[in-house]
C-alpha positions as CSV (number, residue, x, y, z in Angstrom):
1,X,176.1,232.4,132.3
2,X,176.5,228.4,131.8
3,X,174.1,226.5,129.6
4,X,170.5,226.3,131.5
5,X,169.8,223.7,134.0
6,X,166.6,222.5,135.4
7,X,165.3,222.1,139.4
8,X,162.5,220.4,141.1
9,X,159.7,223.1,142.7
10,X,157.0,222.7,144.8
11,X,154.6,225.1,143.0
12,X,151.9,224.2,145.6
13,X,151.1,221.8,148.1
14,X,150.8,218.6,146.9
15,X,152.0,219.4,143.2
16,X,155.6,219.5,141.6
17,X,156.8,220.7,138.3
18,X,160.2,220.8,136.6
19,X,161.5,224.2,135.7
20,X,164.3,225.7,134.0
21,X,167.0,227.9,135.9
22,X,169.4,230.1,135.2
23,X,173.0,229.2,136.6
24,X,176.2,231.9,136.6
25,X,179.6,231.0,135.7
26,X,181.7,230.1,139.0
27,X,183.7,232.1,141.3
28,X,187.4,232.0,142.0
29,X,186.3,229.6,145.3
30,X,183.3,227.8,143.7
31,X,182.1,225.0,141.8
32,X,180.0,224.3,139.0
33,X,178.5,220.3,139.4
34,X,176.9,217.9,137.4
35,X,174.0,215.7,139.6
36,X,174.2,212.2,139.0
37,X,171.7,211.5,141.3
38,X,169.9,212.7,144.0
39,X,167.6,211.0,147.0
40,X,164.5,212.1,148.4
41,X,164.5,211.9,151.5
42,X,161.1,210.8,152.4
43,X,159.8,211.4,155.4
44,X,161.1,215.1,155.5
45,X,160.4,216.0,151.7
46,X,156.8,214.2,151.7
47,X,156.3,216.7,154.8
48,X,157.1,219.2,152.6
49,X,155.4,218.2,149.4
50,X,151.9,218.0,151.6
51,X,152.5,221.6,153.3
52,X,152.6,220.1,156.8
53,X,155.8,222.2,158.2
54,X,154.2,224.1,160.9
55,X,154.9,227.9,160.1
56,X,156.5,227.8,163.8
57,X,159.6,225.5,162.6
58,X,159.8,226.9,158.7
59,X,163.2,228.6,159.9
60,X,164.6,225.8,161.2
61,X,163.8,223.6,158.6
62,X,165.0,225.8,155.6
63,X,167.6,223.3,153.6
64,X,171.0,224.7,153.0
65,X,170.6,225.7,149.9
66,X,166.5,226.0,149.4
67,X,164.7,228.3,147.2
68,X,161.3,230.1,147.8
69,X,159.8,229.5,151.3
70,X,157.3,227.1,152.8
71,X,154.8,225.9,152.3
72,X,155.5,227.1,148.4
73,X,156.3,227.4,145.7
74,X,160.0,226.4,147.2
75,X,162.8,224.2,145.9
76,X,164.0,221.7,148.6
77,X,165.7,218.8,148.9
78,X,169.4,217.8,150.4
79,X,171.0,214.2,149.1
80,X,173.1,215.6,146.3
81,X,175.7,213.6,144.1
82,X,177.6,215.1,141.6
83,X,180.7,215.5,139.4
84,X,182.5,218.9,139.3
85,X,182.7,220.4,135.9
86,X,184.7,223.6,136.6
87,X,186.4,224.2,140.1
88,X,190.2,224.4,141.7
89,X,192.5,222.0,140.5
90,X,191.7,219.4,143.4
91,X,187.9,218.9,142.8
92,X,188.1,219.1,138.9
93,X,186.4,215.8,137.5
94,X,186.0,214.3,141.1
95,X,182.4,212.8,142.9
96,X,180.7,215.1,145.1
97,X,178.3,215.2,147.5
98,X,176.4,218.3,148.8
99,X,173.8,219.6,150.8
100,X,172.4,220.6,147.3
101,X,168.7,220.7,145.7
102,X,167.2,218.8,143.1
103,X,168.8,220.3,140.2
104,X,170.6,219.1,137.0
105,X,173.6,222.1,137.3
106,X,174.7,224.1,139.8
107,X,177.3,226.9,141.4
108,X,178.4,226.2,145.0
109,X,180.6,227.2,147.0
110,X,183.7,224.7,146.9
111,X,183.8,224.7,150.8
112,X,179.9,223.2,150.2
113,X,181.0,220.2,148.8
114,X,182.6,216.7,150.5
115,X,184.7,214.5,148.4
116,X,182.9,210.7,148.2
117,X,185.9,208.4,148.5
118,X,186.6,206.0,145.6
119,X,185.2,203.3,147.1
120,X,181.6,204.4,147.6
121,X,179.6,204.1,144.8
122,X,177.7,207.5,143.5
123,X,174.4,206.1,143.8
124,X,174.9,204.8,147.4
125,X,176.6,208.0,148.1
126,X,173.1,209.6,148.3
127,X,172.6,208.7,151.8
128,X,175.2,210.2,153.3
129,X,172.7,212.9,155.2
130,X,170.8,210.2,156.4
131,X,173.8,208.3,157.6
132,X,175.0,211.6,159.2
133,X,171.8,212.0,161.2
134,X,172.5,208.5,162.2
135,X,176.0,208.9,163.1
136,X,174.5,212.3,165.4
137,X,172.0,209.9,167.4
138,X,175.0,207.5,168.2
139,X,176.9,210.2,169.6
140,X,173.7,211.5,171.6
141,X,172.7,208.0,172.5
142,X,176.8,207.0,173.6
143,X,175.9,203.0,173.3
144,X,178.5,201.1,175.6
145,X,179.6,197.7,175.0
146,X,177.4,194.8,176.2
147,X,174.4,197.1,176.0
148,X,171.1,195.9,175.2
149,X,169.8,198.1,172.4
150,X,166.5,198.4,170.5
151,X,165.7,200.5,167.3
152,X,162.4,201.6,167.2
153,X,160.8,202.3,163.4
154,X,163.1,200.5,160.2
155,X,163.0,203.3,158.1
156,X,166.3,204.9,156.4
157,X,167.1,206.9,159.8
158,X,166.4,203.9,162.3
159,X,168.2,201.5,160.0
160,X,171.0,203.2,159.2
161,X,171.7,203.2,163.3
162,X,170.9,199.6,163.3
163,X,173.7,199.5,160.9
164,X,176.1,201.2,162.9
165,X,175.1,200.1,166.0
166,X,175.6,195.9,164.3
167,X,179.2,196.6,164.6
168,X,179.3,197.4,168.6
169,X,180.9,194.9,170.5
170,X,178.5,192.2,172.9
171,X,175.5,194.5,171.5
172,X,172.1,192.7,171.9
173,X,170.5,194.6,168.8
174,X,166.8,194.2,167.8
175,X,165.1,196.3,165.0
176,X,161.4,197.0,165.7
177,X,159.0,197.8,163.2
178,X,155.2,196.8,162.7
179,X,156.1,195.6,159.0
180,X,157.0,192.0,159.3
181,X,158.6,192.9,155.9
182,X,161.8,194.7,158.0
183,X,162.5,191.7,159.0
184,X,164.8,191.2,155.2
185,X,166.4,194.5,155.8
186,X,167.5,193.7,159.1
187,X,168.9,190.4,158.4
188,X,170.9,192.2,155.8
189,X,172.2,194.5,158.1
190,X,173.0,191.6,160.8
191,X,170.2,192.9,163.2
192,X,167.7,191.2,164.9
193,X,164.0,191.7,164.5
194,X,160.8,191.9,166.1
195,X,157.3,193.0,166.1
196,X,156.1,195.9,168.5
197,X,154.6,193.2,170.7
198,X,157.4,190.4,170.8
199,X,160.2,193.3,171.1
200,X,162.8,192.1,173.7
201,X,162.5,194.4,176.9
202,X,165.1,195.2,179.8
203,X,167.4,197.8,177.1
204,X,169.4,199.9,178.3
205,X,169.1,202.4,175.0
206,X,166.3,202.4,172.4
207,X,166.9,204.6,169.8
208,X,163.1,205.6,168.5
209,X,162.7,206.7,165.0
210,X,159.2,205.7,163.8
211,X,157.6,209.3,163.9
212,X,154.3,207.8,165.8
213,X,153.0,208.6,169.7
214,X,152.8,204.4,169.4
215,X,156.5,203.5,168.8
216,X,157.6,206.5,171.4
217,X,155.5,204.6,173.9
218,X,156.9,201.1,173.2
219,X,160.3,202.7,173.1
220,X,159.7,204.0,176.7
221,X,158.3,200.6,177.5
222,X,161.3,198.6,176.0
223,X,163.0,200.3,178.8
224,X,165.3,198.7,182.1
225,X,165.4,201.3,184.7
226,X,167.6,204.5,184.0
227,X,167.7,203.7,180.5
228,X,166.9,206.1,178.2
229,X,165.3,207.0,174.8
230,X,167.1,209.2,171.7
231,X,164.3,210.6,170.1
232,X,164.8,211.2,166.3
233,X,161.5,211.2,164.9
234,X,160.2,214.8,163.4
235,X,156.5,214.8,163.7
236,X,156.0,217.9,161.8
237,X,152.3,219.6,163.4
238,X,151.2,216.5,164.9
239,X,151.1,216.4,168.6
240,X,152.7,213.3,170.2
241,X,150.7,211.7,173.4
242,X,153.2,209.4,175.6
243,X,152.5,207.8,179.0
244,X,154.6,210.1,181.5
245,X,152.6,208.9,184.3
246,X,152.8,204.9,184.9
247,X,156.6,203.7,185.0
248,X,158.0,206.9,183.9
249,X,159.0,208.2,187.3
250,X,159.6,205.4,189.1
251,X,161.9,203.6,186.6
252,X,163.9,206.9,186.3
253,X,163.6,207.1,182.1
254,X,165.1,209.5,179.9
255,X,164.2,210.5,176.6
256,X,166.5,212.2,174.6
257,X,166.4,214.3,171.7
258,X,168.9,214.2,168.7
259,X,168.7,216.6,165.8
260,X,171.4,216.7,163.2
261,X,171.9,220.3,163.3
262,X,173.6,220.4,166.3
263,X,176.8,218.2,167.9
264,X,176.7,217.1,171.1
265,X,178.7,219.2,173.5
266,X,182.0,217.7,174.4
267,X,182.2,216.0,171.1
268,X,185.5,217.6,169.4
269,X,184.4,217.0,166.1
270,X,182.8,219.7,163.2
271,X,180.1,219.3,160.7
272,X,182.9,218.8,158.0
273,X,184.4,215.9,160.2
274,X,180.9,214.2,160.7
275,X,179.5,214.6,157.1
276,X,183.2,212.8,155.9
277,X,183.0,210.3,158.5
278,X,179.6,209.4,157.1
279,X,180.8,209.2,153.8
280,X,183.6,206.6,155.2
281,X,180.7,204.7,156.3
282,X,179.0,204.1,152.9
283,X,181.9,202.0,151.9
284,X,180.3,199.4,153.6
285,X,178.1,197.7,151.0
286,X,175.1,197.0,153.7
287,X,174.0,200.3,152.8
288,X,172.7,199.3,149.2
289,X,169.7,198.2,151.2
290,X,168.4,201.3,151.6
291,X,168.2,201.8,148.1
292,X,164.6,200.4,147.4
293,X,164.3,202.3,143.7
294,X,165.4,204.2,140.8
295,X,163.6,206.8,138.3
296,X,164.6,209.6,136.1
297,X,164.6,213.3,136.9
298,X,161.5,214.1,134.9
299,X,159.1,211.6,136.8
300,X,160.3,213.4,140.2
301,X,157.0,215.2,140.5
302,X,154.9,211.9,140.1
303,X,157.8,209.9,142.3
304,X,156.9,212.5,145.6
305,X,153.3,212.4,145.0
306,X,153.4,208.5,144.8
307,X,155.5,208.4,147.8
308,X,153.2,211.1,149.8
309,X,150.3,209.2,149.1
310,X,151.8,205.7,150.1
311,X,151.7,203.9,146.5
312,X,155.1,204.3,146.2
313,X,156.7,202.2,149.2
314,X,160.5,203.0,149.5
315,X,163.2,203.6,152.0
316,X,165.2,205.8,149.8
317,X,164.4,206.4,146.1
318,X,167.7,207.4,144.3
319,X,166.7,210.3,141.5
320,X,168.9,209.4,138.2
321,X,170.1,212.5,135.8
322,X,170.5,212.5,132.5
């Protein structure tokens, strides 16, 4: 066995506790990595931290590499950074990132983990899952040159597309959030912005990520005829009301939804080729504006209740190891 480690549980809802691990000596075609840092990702993990995975969707929401099983206790998380200690020759002493857990040590499969490139900072490298989902909702949402777009809810999902999306060609781009304080991050990422109510209409795609009945309804309002919705937002239990009736029909609408477990058909690419391409992505330095905060491993418990609760506002909090 390697020297102990220590992970982040859930030993019930709504409390968190560091404990130690054990962790085994590699295989022949694994890895043994050092976090640097981690990121919660924090609409997901504050779903989990309050126990509000419905029981129907705890399979399909089982991270990679998890521990336990919902509601607790479980060990979940999925924005790993790290440097490999003991590996083949090609990883040895390189940055890493992984589908991994909060933990301090641990013994992956070498297949697991995706080479950052030089130029991404560690810390920024964190967000390459959320940049990933991003980079799924573009290919679901196929944006066209010239179009009139609109991203619904500014969080690290919706922004990260607004990112992307910045760089299309002719693009009319607004960013749509009901905190007038989005309004910095999308300047930084060369997006417009609006409130709900002063949102430009007429789009041809709105991309709709603020996880409330409200913004899906604006989003399907935002519309010109035939366009359509990608619907990213995970609403846990919560059931969603939208106005089906009204315009709905009659304008021809689509809402789509996007989910980052699966690629679109057609699209000739495989998980390994969209989880790099995401990690090419972070090179931009844009992307540091999604990094609202630091802390230390140990305050990880208090960081996810604080964020749960809403005294802790953040985009995404970057979790620094010793």
């Amino acid at each position: 066995m390697t020297d102990e480690a220590y992970a982040f549980w859930l030993a019930e809802p709504g409390r968190g506790e560091i404990r130690p691990v054990a962790v085994p000596e590699p295989g022949p075609d694994e890895v043994l990595v050092r976090t640097l840092h981690t990121g919660v990702s924090r609409g997901t993990e504050t779903l989990v931290f309050t126990g509000g995975v419905p029981q129907s969707q705890w399979a399909a929401m089982r991270a990679p590499f998890q521990q336990g099983d919902f509601p607790a206790p479980v060990q979940y998380g999925y924005l790993n950074v790290g440097v490999v200690e003991q590996g083949p020759p090609e990883l040895l002493g390189r940055t890493v990132f992984s589908l991994y857990t909060h933990q301090t040590r641990f013994v992956a499969p070498a297949s697991a983990v995706t080479l950052v490139p030089d130029g991404v900072p560690a810390a920024r490298a964190v967000l390459a899952g959320t940049v990933e989902t991003a980079v799924n909702a573009l290919w679901d949402a196929r944006p066209l040159v010239g179009d009139r777009v609109a991203v619904v809810g500014a969080g690290m999902v919706g922004g990260c597309a607004a990112a992307m999306l910045a760089s299309f060609p002719g693009v009319r781009l607004q960013l749509v959030d009901v905190d007038e304080g989005r309004a910095e991050l999308a300047a930084r990422l060369g997006a417009g912005f609006a409130l709900p109510g002063d949102a430009l209409g007429d789009c041809d795609l709105v991309i709709h990520a603020s996880a409330t009945s409200a913004g899906l309804t604006r989003s399907l309002e935002l519309l010109a005829p035939e366009g359509t919705v990608v619907e990213l937002s995970w609403y846990g239990d919560r059931q969603v009301s939208v106005p089906l009736g009204e315009f709905f029909h009659s304008r021809r609408l689509t809402v789509r939804g996007s989910q980052v477990g699966g690629i679109v058909p057609g699209r000739r690419r495989t998980y390994a080729d969209r989880l790099a391409l995401s990690l090419e992505l972070l090179a931009d330095d844009r992307f540091d504006a999604f990094v609202t905060g630091h802390s230390p491993f140990a305050d990880l418990p208090d960081v996810l209740r604080r964020l749960a609760d809403g005294s802790l506002p953040a985009l995404c909090h970057v979790i620094d190891y010793p």
